[in-house]
C-alpha positions as CSV (number, residue, x, y, z in Angstrom):
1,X,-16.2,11.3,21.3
2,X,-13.3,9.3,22.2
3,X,-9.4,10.9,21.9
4,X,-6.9,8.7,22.7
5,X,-4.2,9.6,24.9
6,X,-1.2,8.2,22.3
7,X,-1.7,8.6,19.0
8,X,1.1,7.9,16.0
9,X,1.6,10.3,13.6
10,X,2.9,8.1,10.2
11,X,4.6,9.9,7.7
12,X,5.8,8.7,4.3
13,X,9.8,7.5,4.2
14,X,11.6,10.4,1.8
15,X,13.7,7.0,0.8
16,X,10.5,4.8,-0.2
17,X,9.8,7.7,-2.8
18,X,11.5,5.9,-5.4
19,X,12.8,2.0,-5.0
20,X,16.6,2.7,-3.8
21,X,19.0,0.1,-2.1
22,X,19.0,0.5,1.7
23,X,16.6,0.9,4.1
24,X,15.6,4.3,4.3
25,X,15.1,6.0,7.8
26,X,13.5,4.6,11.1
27,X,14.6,7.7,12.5
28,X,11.7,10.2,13.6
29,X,11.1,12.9,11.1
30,X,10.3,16.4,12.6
31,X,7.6,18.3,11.7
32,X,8.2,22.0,12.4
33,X,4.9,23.6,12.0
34,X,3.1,21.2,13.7
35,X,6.2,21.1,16.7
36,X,6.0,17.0,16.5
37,X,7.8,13.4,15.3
38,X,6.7,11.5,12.9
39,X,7.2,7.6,12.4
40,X,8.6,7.5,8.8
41,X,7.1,4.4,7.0
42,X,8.6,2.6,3.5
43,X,5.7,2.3,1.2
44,X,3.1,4.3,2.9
45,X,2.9,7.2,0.1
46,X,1.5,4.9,-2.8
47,X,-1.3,4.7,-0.5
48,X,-2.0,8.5,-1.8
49,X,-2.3,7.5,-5.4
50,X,-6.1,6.6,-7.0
51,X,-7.7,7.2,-4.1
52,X,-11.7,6.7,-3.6
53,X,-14.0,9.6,-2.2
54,X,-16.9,7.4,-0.1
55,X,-19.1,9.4,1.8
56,X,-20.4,8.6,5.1
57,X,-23.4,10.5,6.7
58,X,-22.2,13.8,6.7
59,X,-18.5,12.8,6.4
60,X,-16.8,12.3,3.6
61,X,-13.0,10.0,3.3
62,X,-10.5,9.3,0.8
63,X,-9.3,6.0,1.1
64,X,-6.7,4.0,-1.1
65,X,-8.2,2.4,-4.1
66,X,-8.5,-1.5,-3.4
67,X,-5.8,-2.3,-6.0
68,X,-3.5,-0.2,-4.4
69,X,-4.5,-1.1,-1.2
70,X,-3.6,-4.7,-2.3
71,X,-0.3,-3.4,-3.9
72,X,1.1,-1.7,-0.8
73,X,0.3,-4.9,1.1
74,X,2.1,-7.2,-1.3
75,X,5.0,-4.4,-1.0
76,X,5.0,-4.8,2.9
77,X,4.5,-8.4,3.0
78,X,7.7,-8.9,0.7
79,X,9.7,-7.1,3.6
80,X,8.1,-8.6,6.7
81,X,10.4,-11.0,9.5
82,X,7.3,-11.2,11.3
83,X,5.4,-14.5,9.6
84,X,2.1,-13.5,11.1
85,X,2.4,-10.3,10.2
86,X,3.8,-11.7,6.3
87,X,0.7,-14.1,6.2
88,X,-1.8,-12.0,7.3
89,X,-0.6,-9.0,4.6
90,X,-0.8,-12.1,2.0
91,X,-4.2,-12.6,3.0
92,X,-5.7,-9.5,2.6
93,X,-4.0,-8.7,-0.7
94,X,-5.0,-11.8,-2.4
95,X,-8.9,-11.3,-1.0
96,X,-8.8,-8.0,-2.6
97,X,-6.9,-9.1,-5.8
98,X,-9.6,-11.6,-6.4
99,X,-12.4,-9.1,-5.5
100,X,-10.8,-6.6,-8.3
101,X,-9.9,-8.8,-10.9
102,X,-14.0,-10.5,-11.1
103,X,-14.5,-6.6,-12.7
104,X,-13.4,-6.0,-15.9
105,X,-13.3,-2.4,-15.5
106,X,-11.3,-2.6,-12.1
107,X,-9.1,-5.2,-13.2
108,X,-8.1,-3.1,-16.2
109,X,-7.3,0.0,-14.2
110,X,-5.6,-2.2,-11.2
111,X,-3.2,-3.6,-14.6
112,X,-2.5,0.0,-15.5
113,X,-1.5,1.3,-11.7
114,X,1.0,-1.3,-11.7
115,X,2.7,-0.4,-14.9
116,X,3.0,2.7,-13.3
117,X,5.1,1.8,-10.4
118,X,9.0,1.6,-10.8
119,X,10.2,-1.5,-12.2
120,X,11.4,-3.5,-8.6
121,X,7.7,-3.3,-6.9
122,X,6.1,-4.4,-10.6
123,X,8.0,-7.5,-10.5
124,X,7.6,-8.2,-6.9
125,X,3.8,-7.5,-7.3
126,X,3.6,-9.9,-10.6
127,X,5.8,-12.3,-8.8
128,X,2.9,-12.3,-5.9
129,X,0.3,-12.6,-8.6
130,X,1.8,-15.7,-10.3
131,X,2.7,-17.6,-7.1
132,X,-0.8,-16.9,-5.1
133,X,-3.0,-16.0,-7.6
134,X,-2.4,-18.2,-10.5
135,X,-5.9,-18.3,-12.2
136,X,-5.1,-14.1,-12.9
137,X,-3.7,-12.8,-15.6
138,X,-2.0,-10.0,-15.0
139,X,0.1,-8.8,-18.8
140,X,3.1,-5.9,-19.2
């Protein structure tokens, strides 16, 4: 089994809870009962919501459901300098986006998350929608 001798230990940003003005933190946060830092990250805890039990062998993982997989990315990607980086989070988003939206019965529930979400990451994910995915309809 192979341990790597780094590892980063990512942590939702306490700021990114809810859309506020600023930045939030790039501070380390401290974990006391586990004695270590973690890197605080904007965005990261919508990555918690719908998520998918897959099983794997004898393993079993929760991973983000591909619409809000494809929803954090549009999040990031609206915040990147890097243009790689910004292109590349475009990519994926948009491969997904057209993956969920060919299903009925994803695209409904994909609709619903993002009515869910507070009112400056809606627009900023319709806003992606319209520009680079024109041929989906996306209503609310």
């Amino acid at each position: 089994m192979f341990f790597p001798r780094e590892m980063s230990i990512l942590v939702p940003d306490p700021a990114s809870s809810l859309p506020k003005k600023g930045k939030g933190t790039d501070k380390a946060i401290y974990i006391e009962p586990l004695k270590i830092k973690a890197t605080p990250l904007r965005f990261l805890q919508i990555l918690l919501d719908e998520q998918i039990k897959i099983k794997k062998d004898e393993y079993s993982y929760l991973i983000p459901s591909p619409w809000v997989f494809a929803c954090h990315k549009i999040l990031i990607s609206v915040r990147r300098k890097n243009k790689d980086k910004r292109e590349k989070d475009i990519l994926q988003a948009n491969a997904i986006l057209r993956e969920v939206f060919k299903r009925p019965d994803t695209a409904k529930k994909a609709v619903s998350y993002v009515e869910t979400l507070p009112p400056r990451w809606k627009k900023n994910i319709k806003e992606h929608i319209v520009k680079h995915l024109p041929n989906v309809l996306i209503t609310g």
